[in-house]
N, C-alpha and C positions, 0 to 999 in steps of 0.2 A: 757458644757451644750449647748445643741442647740434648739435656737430661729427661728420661723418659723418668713418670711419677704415677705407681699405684693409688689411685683414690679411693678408698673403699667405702661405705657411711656402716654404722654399727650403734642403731635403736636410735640415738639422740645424738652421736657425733662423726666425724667425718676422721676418717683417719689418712694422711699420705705420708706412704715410701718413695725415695728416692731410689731408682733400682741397681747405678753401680754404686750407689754410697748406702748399704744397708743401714749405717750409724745413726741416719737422718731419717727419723719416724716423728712424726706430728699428728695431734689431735685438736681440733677444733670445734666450733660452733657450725660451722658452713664449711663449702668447698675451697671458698675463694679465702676466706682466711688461712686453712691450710694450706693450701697454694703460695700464700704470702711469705707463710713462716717459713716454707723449704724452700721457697727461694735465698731469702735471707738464710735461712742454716746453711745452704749449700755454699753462698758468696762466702758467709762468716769463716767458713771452713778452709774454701781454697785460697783466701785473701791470708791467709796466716802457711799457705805451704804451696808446693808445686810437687805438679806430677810428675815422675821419673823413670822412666823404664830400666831396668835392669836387666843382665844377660844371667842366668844360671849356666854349669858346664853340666848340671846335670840329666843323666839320662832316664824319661820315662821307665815306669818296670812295665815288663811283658805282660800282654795282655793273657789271661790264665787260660786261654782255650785256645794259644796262638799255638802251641805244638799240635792241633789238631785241624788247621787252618791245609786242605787242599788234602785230606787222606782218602778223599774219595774221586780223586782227579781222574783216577786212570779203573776205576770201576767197573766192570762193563754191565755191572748191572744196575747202576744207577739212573740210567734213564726210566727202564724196567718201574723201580721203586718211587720215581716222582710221580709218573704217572698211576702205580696203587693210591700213592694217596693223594692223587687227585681224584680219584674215583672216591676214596672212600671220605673224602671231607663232603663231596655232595652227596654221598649217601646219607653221610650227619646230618646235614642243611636241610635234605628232602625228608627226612623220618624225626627232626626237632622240629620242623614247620607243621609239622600234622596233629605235633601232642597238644 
């Protein structure tokens, strides 16, 4: 299986994350040593467990602007008003380009 792995370096050493195992952060000398460790941390770890998917029953909550989700479906003036502000985003564009 392969695990994608943040390398970042920071003044004198190298630091890698593991990025679905946040747990696993390593600092080094070089790249390739931290590279080494998280591989070994990452073995160390699943060698002692297994993955498991579980089922929850439960249910997402409502997104908080879903009762507002299609109240301008039957509008008639909403084409009207997409088209104002299309106009007036490139008036923005044309008169912030100039300052």
């Amino acid at each position: 299986m392969t695990y994608d792995v943040l390398v970042t370096r920071k003044v004198d050493k190298f630091i890698a994350r593991v990025r679905q195992w946040p747990v696993i952060v390593v600092e080094g000398e070089s790249e390739a040593e931290v590279l080494r460790q998280a591989q070994a941390d990452l073995q160390a770890l699943l060698a002692g467990g297994r993955i498991i998917q579980l089922e929850l029953d439960a249910k997402p909550e409502a997104h908080p602007w879903q009762p507002f989700a299609g109240m301008f479906a039957d509008d008639p003036d909403w084409e009207a008003f997409q088209e104002s502000m299309h106009q007036y985003q490139e008036e923005v564009d044309r008169t912030g380009a100039e300052e």
